[in-house]
C-alpha positions in Angstrom: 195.4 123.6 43.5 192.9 121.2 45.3 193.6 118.3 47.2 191.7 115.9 49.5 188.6 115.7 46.7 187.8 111.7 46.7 185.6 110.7 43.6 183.6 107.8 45.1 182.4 105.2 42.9 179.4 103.3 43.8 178.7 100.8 41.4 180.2 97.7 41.1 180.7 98.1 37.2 181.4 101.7 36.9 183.4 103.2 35.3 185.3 106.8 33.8 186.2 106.3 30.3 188.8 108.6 27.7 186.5 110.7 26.0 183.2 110.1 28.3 181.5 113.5 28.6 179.5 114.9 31.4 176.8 117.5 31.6 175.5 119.7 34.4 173.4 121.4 31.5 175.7 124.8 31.6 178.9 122.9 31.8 180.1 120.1 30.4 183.6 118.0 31.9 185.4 115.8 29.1 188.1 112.7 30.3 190.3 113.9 27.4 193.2 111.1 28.3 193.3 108.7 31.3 195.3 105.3 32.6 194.5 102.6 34.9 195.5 105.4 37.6 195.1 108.8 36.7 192.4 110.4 34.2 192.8 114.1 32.9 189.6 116.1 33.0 188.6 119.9 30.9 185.8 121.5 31.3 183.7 124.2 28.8 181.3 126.1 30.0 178.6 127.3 26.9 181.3 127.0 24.4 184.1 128.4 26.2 187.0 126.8 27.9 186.7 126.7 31.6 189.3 124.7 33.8 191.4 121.2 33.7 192.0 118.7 36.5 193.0 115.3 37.4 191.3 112.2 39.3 194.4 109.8 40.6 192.9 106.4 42.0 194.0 106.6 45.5 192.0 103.4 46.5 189.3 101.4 45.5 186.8 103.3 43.8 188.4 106.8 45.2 190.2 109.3 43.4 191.8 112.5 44.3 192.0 115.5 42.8 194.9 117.4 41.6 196.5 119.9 38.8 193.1 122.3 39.0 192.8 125.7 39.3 191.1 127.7 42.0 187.6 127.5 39.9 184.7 128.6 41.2 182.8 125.9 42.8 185.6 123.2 42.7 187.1 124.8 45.8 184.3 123.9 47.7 184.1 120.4 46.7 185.3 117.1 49.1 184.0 114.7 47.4 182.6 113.3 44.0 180.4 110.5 43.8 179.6 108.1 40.9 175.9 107.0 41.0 173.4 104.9 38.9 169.7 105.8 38.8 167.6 104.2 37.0 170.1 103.9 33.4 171.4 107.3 34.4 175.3 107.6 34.6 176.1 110.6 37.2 178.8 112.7 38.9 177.5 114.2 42.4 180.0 116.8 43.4 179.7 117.4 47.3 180.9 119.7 49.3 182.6 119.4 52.9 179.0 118.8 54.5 177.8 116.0 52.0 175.9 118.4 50.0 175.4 118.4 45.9 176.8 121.3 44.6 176.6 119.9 41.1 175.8 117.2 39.0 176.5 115.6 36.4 175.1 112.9 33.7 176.8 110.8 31.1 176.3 111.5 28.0 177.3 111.2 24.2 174.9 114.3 22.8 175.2 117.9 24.0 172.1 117.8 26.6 172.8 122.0 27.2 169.7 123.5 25.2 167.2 120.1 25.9 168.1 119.8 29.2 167.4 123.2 30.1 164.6 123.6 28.2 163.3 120.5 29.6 163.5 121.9 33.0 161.6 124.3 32.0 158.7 122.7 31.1 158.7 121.1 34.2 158.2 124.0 36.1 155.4 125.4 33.9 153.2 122.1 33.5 150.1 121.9 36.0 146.3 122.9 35.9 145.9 126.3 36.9 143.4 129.2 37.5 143.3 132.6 37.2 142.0 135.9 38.8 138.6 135.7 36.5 138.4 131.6 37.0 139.7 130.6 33.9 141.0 127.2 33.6 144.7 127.2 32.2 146.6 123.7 31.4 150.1 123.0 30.6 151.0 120.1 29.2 154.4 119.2 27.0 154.0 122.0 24.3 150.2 122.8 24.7 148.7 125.9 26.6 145.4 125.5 27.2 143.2 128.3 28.1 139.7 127.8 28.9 139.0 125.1 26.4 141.2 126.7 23.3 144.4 125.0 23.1 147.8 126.8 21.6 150.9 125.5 20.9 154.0 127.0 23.1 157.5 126.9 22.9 160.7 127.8 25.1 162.8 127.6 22.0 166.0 130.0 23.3 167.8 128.1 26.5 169.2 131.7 27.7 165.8 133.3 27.6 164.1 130.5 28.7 161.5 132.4 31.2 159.4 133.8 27.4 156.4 131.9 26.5 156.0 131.8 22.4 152.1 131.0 21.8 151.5 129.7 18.6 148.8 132.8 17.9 152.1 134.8 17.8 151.9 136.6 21.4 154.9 136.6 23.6 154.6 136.6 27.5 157.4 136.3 30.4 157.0 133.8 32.8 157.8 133.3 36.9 157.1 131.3 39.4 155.2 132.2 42.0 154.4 130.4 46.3 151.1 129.5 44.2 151.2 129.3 40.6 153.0 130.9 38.2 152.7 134.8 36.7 152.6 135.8 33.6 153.7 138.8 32.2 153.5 141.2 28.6 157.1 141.6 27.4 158.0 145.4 28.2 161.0 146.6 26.0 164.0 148.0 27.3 166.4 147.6 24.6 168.2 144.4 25.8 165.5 141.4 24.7 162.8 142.8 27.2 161.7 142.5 30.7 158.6 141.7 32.8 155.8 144.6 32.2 152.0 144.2 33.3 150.8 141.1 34.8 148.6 139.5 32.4 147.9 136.3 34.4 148.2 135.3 37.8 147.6 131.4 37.7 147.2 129.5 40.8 148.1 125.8 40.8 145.3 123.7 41.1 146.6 120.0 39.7 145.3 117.0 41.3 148.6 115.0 41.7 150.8 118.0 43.4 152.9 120.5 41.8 156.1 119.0 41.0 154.7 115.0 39.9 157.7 115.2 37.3 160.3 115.1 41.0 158.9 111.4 41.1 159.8 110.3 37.4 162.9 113.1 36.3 166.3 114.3 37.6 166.0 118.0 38.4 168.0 119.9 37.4 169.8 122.6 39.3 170.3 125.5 37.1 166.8 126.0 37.5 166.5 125.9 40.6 167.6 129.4 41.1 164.7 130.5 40.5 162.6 129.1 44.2 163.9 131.2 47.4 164.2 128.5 49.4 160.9 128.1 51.4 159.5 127.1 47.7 162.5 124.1 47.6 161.6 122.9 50.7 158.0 122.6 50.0 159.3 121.4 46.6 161.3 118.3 48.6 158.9 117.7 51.2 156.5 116.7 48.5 158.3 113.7 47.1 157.5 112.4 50.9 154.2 113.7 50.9 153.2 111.9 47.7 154.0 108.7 49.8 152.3 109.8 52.7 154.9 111.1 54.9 153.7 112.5 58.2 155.0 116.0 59.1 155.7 117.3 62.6 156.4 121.5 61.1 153.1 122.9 61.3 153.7 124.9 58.3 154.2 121.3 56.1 150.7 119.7 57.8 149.1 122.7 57.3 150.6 123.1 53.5 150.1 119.4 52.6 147.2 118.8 54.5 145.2 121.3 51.9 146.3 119.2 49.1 143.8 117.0 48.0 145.6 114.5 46.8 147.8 114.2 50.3 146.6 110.9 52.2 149.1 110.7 55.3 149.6 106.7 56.1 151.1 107.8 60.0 153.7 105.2 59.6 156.5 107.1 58.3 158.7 103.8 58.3 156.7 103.0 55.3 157.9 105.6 53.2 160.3 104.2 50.5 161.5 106.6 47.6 162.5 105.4 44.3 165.7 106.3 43.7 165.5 109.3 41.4 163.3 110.7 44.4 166.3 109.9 46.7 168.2 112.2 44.5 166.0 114.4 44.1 165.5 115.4 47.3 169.3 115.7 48.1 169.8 118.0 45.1 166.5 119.9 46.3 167.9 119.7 50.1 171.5 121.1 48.8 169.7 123.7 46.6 167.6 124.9 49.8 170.3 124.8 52.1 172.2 127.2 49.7 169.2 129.7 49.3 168.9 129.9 52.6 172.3 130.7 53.3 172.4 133.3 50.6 168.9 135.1 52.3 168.2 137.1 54.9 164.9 136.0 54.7 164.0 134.6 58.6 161.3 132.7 58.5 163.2 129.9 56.6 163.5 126.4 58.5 164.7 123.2 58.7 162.6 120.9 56.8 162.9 117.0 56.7 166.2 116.0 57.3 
């Protein structure tokens, strides 16, 4: 049993409603009966039932947490907070050191497969080159490849790293500290693997990797795919974008190849909207883990 977890609640008119559902894109958390005091919560994770738990109002917008198992990441958790961005209803779960563990969005529909897949798409869109100079573009559903465009699709959430072209060729997919590579599908007998590189694409887009950071939520189930020096270059980007100056030398050095990187050297200017705000905590969380969970020594402290 947990106690001590406070759900914060930020907004003046929010809310936790019987029957409101809430989606990390794996799991989902469902108020199944509530009161002015206490609402009961259940959570299922891809279909199957995971744990239950209570929020009591302790004070004013606070709640604490009781009648849970020991499950997984909930015994790490201090504190949830309620936050709007931008129309988006969510549930930051933080752990003793204010960072998000998970979180979670508001919503009627079951967001597992198009969130996922969304997140996905993310990652892979860009202008790219490869090995031989060929100029590859993702964009929504189109691969582009010098000049001939093909329909794609990521069309199976749990094997969302394969690439289906619409000429009927299959290819896995990774990221990569420059690009993304691209593989042929080798069989093993358990829905394939990576086999020969067909592709090493290096990113070349004029507005910076990850532009989507500045207009989506990202999510972090996908995350796990970026050791951690990619996150932090991923982070330190939504403050690049506004010209954030950078004392690391590996950041100036990083951003100040990026052509579209125009340092203002007033850092006191930099605002962030506010899905970059939580962006770059999820991303600063999601670091903070990997690096944790490496033994990879070269990682540092970005931007605090």
């Amino acid at each position: 049993m947990l106690s001590g977890i406070f759900l914060a609640i930020s907004a003046a008119n929010a809310q936790i409603t019987v029957n409101s559902t809430w989606f990390d894109n794996y799991e989902k958390i469902k108020c199944t009966s509530g009161s002015d005091k206490t609402f009961k919560f259940e959570s299922d994770y891809w279909g199957e039932e995971g744990t239950t738990f209570s929020l009591t109002k302790t004070s004013d917008n606070h709640f604490s947490v009781s009648n849970c198992d020991d499950y997984d990441y909930l015994t790490k958790i201090r504190d949830v907070e309620y936050r709007v961005v931008e129309g988006h209803k969510l549930l930051l779960f933080k752990d003793a050191k204010g960072n998000i563990l998970r979180h979670y969005e508001n919503n009627k529909d079951d967001m597992w497969e198009s969130e996922i897949l969304k997140g996905c798409y993310h990652l892979l869109e860009g202008t790219y080159v490869d090995e031989n100079g060929t100029k590859y573009t993702v964009s929504g559903n189109e691969f582009t490849i010098g000049g001939k465009k093909l329909n794609f699709r990521l069309d199976n959430p749990q094997q969302y790293y394969i690439i289906d072209l619409s000429d009927g060729s299959q290819y896995w997919w990774m990221v990569s500290t420059t690009g993304i590579n691209i593989y042929h599908i080798k069989d093993n007998g358990y829905g394939g693997e990576p086999g020969d590189v067909w592709h090493k694409l290096k990113d070349i887009s004029s507005n910076g990797r990850w532009e989507f950071l500045s207009r989506e939520i990202v999510s972090s189930n996908i995350l796990w795919m970026y050791p951690s020096g990619m996150i932090r270059i991923m982070r330190n980007e939504i403050f690049a974008r506004h010209g954030y100056v950078f004392n690391s030398t590996d950041l100036k050095e990083y951003f100040g190849k990026q052509p579209w990187y125009k340092p203002l050297n007033n850092n006191a200017a930099v605002k962030l909207s506010a899905i970059e705000t939580l962006n770059s905590e999820i991303l600063k969380a999601n670091e903070t883990a990997a690096r944790e969970g490496s033994d990879d020594p070269e990682i540092e402290e970005g931007l605090k």
